[in-house]
C-alpha positions in Angstrom: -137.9 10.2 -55.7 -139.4 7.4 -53.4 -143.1 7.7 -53.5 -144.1 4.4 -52.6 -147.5 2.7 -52.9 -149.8 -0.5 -52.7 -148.6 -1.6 -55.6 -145.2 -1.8 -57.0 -145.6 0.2 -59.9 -142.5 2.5 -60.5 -142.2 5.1 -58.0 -141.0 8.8 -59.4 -137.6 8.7 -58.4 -136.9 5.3 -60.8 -135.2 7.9 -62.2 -136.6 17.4 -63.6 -137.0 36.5 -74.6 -138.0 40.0 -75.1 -139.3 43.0 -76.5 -136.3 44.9 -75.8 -133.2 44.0 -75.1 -132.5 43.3 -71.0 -128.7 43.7 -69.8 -127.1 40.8 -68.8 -125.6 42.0 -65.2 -123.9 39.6 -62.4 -121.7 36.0 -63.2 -122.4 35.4 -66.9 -126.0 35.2 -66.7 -128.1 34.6 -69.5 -129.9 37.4 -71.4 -133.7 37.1 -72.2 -133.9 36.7 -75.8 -135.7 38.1 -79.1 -137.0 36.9 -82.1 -133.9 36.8 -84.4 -131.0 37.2 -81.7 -130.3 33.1 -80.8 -127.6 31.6 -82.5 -126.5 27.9 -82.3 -128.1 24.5 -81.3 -127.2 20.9 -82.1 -126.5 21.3 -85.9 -127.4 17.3 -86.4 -131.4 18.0 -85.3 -133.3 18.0 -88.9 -135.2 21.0 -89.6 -139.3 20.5 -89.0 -141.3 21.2 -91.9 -143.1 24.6 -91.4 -146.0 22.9 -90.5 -145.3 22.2 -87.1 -142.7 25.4 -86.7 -145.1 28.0 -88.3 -148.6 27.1 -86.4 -150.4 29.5 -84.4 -152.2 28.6 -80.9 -156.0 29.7 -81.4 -156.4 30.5 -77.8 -159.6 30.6 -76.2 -160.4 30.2 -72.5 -159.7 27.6 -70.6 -162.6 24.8 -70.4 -163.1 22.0 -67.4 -161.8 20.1 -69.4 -158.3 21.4 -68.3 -159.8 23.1 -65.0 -162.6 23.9 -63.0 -161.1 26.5 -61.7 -159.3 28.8 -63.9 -157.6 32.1 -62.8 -158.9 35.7 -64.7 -156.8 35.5 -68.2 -156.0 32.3 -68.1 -156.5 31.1 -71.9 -155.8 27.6 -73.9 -154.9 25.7 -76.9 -153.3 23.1 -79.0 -149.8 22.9 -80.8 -149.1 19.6 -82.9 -146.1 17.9 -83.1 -144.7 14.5 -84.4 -144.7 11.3 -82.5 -141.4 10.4 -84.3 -139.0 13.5 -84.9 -137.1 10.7 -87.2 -140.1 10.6 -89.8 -141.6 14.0 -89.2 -144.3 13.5 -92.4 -145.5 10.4 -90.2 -148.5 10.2 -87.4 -148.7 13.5 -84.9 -149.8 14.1 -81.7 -151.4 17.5 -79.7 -149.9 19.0 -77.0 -152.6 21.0 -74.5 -150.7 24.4 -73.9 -152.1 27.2 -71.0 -150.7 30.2 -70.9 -151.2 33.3 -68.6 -149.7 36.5 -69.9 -147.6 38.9 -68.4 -149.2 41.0 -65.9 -146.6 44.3 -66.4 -147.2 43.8 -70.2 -145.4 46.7 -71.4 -142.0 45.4 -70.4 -143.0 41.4 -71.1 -139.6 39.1 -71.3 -141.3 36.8 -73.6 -142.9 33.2 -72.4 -141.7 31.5 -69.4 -142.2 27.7 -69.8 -143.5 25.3 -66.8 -143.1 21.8 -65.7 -144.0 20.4 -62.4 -142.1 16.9 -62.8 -143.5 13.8 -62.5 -143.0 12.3 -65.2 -147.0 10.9 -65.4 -147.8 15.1 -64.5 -149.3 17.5 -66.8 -148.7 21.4 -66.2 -151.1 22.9 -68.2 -154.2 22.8 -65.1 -150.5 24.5 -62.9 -150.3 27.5 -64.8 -154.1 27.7 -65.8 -155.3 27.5 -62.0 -152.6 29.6 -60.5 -151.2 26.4 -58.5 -148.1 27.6 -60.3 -147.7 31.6 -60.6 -143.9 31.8 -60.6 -142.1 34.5 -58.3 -144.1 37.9 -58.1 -141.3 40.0 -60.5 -141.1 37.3 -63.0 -145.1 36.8 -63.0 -145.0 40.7 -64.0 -142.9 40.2 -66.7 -143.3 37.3 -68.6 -146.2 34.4 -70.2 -146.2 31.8 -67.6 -147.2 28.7 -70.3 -148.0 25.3 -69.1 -148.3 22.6 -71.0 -149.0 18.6 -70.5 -146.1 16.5 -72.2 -147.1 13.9 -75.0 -149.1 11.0 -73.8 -149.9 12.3 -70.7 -153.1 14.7 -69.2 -154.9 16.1 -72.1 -152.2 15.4 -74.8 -153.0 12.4 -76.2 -152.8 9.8 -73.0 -151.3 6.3 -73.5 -153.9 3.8 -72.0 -154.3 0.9 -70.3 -157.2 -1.6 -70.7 -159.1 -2.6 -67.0 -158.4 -5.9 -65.7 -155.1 -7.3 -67.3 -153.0 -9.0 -65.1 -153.5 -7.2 -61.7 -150.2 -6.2 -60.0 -149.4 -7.9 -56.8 -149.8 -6.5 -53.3 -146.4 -7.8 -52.2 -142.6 -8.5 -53.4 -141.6 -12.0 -54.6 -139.6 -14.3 -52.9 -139.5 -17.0 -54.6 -138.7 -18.4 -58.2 -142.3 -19.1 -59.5 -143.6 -15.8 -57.8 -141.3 -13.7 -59.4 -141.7 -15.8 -62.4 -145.5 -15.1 -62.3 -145.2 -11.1 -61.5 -142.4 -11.0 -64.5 -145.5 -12.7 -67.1 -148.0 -10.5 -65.6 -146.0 -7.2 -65.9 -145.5 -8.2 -69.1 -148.6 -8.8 -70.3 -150.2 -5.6 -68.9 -147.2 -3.6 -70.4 -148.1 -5.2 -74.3 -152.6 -4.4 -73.5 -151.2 -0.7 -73.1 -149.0 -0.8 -75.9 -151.6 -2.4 -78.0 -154.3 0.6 -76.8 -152.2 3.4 -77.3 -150.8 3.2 -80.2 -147.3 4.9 -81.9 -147.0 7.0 -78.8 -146.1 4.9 -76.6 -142.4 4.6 -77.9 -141.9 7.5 -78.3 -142.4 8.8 -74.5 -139.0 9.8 -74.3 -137.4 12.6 -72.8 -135.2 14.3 -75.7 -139.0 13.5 -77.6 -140.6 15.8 -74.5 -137.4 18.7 -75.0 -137.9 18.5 -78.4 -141.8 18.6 -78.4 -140.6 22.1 -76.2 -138.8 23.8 -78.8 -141.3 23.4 -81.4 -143.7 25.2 -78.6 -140.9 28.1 -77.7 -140.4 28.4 -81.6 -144.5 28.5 -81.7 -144.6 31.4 -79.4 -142.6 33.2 -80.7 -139.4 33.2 -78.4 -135.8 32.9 -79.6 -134.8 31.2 -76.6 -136.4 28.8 -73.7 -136.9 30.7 -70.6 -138.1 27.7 -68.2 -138.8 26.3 -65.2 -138.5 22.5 -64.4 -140.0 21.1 -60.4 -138.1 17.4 -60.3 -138.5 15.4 -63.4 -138.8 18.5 -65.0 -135.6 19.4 -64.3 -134.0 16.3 -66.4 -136.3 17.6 -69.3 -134.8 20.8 -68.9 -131.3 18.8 -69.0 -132.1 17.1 -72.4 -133.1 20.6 -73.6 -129.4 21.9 -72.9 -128.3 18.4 -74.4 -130.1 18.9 -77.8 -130.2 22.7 -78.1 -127.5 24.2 -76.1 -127.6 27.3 -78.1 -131.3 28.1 -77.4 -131.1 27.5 -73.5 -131.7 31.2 -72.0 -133.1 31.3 -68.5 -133.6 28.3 -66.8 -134.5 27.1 -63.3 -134.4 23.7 -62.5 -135.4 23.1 -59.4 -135.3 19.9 -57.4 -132.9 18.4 -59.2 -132.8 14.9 -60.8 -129.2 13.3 -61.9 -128.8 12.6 -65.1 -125.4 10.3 -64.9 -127.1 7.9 -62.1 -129.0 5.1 -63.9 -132.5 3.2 -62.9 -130.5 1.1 -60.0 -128.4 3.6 -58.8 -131.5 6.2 -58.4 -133.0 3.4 -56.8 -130.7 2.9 -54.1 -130.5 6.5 -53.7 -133.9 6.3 -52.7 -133.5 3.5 -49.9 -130.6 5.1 -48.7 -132.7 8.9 -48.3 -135.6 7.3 -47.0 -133.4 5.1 -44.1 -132.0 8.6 -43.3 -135.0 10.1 -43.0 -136.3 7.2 -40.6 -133.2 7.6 -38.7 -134.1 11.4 -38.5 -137.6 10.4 -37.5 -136.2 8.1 -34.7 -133.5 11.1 -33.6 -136.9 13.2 -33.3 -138.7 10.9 -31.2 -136.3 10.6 -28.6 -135.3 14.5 -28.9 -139.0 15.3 -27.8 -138.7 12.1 -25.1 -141.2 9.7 -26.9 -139.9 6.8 -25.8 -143.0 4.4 -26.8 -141.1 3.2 -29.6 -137.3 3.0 -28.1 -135.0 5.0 -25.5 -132.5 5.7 -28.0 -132.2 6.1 -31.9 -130.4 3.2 -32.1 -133.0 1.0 -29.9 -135.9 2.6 -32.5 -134.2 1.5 -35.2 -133.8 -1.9 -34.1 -136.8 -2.6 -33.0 -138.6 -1.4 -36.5 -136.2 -3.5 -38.6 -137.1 -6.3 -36.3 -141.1 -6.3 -36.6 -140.6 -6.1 -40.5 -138.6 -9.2 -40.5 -141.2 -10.8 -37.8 -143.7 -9.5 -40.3 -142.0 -10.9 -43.2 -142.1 -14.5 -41.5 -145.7 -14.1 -40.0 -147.9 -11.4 -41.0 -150.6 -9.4 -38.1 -154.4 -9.3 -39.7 -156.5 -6.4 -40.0 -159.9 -6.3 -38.8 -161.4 -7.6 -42.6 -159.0 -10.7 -42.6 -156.3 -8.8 -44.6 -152.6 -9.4 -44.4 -150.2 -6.9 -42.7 -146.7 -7.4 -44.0 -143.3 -5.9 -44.2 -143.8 -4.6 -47.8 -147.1 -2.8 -46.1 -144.5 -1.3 -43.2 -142.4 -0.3 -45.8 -144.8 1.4 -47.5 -146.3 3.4 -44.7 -142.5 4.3 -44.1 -142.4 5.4 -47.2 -145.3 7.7 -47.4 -144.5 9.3 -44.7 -140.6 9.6 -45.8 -142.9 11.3 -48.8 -145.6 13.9 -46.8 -148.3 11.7 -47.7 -149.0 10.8 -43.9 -147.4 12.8 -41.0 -144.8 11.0 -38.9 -146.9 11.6 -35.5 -150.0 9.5 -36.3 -147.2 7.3 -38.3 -145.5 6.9 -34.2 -149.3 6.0 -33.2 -150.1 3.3 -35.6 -146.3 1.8 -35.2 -147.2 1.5 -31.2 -150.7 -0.2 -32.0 -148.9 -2.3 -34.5 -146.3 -3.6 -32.4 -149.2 -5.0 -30.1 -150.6 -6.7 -32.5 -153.0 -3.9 -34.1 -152.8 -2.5 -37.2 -156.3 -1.2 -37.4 -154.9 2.4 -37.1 -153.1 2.0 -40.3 -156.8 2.5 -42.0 -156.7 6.3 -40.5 -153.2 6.7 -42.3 -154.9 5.7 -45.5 -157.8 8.2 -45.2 -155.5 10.7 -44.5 -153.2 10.1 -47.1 -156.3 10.3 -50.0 -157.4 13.1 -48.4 -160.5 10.8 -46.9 -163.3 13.5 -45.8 -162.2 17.0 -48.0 -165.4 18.8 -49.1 -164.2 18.6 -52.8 -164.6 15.4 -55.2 -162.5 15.0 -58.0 -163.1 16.0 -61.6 -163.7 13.3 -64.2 -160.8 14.8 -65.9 -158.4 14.4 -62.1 -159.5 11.2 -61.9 -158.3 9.8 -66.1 -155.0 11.9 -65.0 -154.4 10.2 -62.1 -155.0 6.9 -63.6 -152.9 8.0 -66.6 -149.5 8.9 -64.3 -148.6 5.6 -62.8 -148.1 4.3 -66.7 -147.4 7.1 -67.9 -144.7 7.2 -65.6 -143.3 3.8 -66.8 -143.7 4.9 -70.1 -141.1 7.5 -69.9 -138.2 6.3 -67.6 -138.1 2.9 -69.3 -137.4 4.5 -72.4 -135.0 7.2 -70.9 -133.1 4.6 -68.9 -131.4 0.8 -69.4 -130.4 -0.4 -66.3 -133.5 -2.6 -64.9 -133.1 -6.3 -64.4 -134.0 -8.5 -67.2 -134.9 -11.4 -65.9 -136.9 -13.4 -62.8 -133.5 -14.6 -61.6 -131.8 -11.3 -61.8 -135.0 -9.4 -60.8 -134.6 -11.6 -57.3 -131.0 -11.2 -57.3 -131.2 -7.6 -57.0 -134.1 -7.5 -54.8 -132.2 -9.7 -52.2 -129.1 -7.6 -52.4 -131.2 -4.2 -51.8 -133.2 -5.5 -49.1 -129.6 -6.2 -47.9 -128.9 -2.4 -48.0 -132.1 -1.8 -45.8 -134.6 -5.0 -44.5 -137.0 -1.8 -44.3 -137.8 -0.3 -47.7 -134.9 -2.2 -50.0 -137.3 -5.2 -51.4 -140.1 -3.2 -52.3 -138.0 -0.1 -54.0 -136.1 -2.9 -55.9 -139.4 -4.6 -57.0 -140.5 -1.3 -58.1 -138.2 -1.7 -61.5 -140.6 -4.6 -62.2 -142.1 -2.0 -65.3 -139.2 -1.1 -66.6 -137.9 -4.9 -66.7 -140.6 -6.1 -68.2 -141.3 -3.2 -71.0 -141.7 -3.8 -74.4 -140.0 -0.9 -75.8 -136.4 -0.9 -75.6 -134.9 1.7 -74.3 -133.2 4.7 -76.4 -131.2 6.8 -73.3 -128.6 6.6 -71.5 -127.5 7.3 -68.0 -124.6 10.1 -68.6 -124.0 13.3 -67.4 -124.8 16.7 -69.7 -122.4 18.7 -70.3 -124.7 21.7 -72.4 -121.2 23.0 -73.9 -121.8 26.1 -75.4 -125.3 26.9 -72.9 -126.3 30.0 -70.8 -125.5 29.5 -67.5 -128.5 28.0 -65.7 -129.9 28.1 -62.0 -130.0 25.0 -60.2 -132.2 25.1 -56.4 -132.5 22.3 -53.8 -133.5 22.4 -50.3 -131.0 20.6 -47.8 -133.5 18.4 -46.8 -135.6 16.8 -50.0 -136.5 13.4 -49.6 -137.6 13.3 -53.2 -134.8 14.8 -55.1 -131.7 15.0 -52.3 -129.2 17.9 -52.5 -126.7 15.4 -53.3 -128.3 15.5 -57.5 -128.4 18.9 -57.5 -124.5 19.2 -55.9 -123.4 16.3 -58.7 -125.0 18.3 -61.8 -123.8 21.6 -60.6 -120.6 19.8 -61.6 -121.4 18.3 -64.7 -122.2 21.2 -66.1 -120.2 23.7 -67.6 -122.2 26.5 -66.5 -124.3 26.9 -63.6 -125.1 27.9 -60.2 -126.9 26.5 -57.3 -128.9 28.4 -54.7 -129.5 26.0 -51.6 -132.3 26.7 -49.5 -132.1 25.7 -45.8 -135.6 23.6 -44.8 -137.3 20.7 -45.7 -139.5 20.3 -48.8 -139.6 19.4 -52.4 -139.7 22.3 -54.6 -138.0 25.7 -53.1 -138.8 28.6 -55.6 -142.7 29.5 -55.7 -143.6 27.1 -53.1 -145.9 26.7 -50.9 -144.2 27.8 -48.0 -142.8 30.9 -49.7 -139.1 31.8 -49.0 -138.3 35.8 -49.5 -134.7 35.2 -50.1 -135.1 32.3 -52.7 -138.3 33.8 -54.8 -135.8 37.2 -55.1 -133.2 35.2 -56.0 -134.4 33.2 -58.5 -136.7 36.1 -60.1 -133.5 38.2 -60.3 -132.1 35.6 -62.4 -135.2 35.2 -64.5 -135.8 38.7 -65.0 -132.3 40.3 -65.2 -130.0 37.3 -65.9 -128.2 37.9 -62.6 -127.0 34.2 -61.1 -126.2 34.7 -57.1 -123.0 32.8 -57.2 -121.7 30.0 -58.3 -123.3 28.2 -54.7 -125.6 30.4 -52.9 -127.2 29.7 -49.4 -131.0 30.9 -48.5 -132.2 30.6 -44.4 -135.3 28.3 -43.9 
């Protein structure tokens, strides 16, 4: 999920019950479970001492602390859980929940859990605020519950002192630069893991699944009814991994790959953001802007050209500051992402090409949202400083693959920006975290299987730039049960979204609420 910026922290993509019984109808969907009906899960997982499995949630309603801006209902609270599931008697941590309970109460499904990716994202503030409601039949019938994952948002956040070794605007080239960001990264990645504390290696994803079933076994459900927007998806994955006997109905949606590794999601990335480019250029000359090239081709050309001019001899901005190719690649990359929009993109690539780059300033405002009427919270701004290392903090441990070394660091840099002189470098550098991190890693890249779990709904658009169709297609396989529902469009997140579709949301919420898949591949119109 290429979201790149000024720095080159680890972008995303380095890397996702019932009162009554409900008839399972359709292709071998998945009942909604009761207390007392599930069966199974991964014999090897130790019981939890009743502590942790027997706690009630003291809700009370939801404080600024988790949003200004709560919706009528919305109510809060706290379940604990271990840091380490191996030595369960050993130091805890809190996990912020949210809930917001079933508006057709008398025929409530249970709890349907919530995660909006990331990782580095909390969803309790989702489900508390309405950003998240779910589709209209399944917010009738069941708990939507949030909650924020360990070490991140208001459970327990990993930290990271000011000042320690500054990360560097651009990519190395050379021996003693990379040298220097490799004892720099590493440095900064021991100050956080000296701050905050036992956590920190324990940020793994089959921690996160398992920190989930303590909360479904909390509430009260038999099974996990869930949701899962990107990185949440791959939670839900180590769910079915670990408990494939307690999986009922779940959504992931914007799928991430399990089996591809830290490299391999990383040249995913440059590959879906060149396309995109390429799509960009095929746009231009489609609407007959021609003030960047005649043809797709000529477009093309000319941008890979000025970012290895760039790379030789940088433009200056109106302060002094350098221009460079990682700086191209990175307004590139925002807009591959929907940070900036690709038309005042085309007007700041014309200026640039003549020398000013002032207009890259506007694309900046824009993409902070520069000029909104609202300021951020005290508690947006910890959260947002809290994802970029929180992020780290997760897919190092979850995945092995990152270079160890200066040498091999440079080695692999030089072969992506091979792949694509436009954003291959910088995505590369981007592993710098993850090679430098002093936790070693406990997962592996490998596919899940979930023998033995409900079938569960996968959803992609045909066009995601964050999570490409392609992941959802290859776990579709993988797994022994599912189905995928493909929405035509553009975007990053199809069910509930934004722009709503009427075919997807019924989909989906037919699945959620009567266990009915729509095929093994189903097809939605943008």
């Amino acid at each position: 999920m290429p979201i790149p910026r000024r720095s080159m922290a680890l972008s995303a993509g380095l890397l996702a019950v019932t009162t009554m019984v409900v008839t399972v109808c359709g292709a071998g969907g998945a009942a909604a479970s009761r207390p007392g009906d599930a069966k199974g899960g991964n014999t090897s997982v130790p019981v939890l001492p009743a502590r942790f499995t027997q706690q009630k949630v003291q809700w009370t309603a939801c404080g600024t602390d988790v949003t200004p801006k709560a919706v009528p209902g919305a109510q809060c609270g706290w379940v604990k859980v271990p840091v380490d599931y191996a030595a369960p008697d050993g130091k805890t941590v809190t996990l912020r929940v949210s809930r917001v309970q079933a508006k057709d109460h008398s025929r409530r499904l249970g709890s349907l859990f919530f995660n909006p990716g990331g990782p580095g994202a909390g969803g309790a503030a989702d489900v508390a605020n309405g950003n998240w409601q779910a589709g209209e039949r399944a917010r009738a019938r069941y708990d939507l519950v949030g909650f924020d994952p360990r070490g991140i948002a208001g459970s327990g956040q990993i930290k990271c002192p000011d000042g320690v070794a500054e990360e560097p605007e651009d990519p190395p080239r050379t021996a003693s630069q990379a040298e220097k960001v490799f004892a720099d990264a590493t440095r900064r990645a021991r100050a956080c893991q000296k701050a905050s504390g036992a956590v920190l290696a324990h940020m793994d994803s089959v921690s996160v699944a398992r920190d989930l079933d303590v909360l479904r076994t909390v509430l009260g459900d038999a099974k996990l009814n869930y949701t899962g927007v990107s990185y949440g998806t791959f939670i839900g994955q180590q769910y079915m991994k670990v408990f494939p006997g307690k999986v009922g109905r779940m959504v992931l949606d914007g799928v991430v790959n399990p089996a591809a590794d830290l490299r391999q999601v990383a040249r995913l990335d440059v590959k879906t953001s060149d396309d995109a480019v390429r799509r960009y250029a095929h746009d231009l000359v489609a609407r007959g802007d021609d003030r960047l090239g005649a043809t797709t081709g000529e477009i093309l050309r000319r941008l890979t050209t000025f970012a290895r001019e760039l790379d030789r001899k940088p433009l200056h901005g109106a302060g002094g500051e350098e221009f460079t190719d990682a700086d191209l690649s990175m307004y590139l990359g925002m807009a591959v992402s929907g940070e900036v929009s690709w038309k005042r993109l085309t007007t700041a690539l014309v200026a640039a090409l003549r020398g000013d780059v002032t207009a890259f300033d506007r694309l900046d405002a824009e993409a902070s949202g520069e000029g909104g009427d609202e300021e951020p919270t005290p508690q947006e701004e910890q959260t947002e400083e809290n994802e970029s290392m929180s992020m780290s903090a997760v897919l190092c441990l979850d995945s092995p693959s990152a270079p160890r070394t200066p040498e091999k660091m440079l080695a692999t840099a030089d072969a992506f920006a091979k792949q694509s002189p436009l954003f291959g470098r910088s995505y590369a550098w981007q592993m710098i975290d993850c090679a430098t991190w002093p936790v070693a890693p406990t997962g592996a890249a490998e596919p899940v299987r979930a023998t033995g779990a409900a079938p569960v709904l996968l959803v992609s658009y045909t066009d995601d730039q964050l999570t490409p169709l392609a992941n959802a297609r290859a776990v579709h396989r993988q797994l022994d049960q599912s189905s995928l529902l493909v929405r035509k469009g553009q975007g990053h997140a199809a069910y509930a979204s934004e722009r709503p579709s009427t075919c997807t949301d019924r989909a989906v919420d037919r699945y959620l609420v009567g266990g009915k898949l729509p095929g093994e591949i189903a097809h939605c119109a943008g």
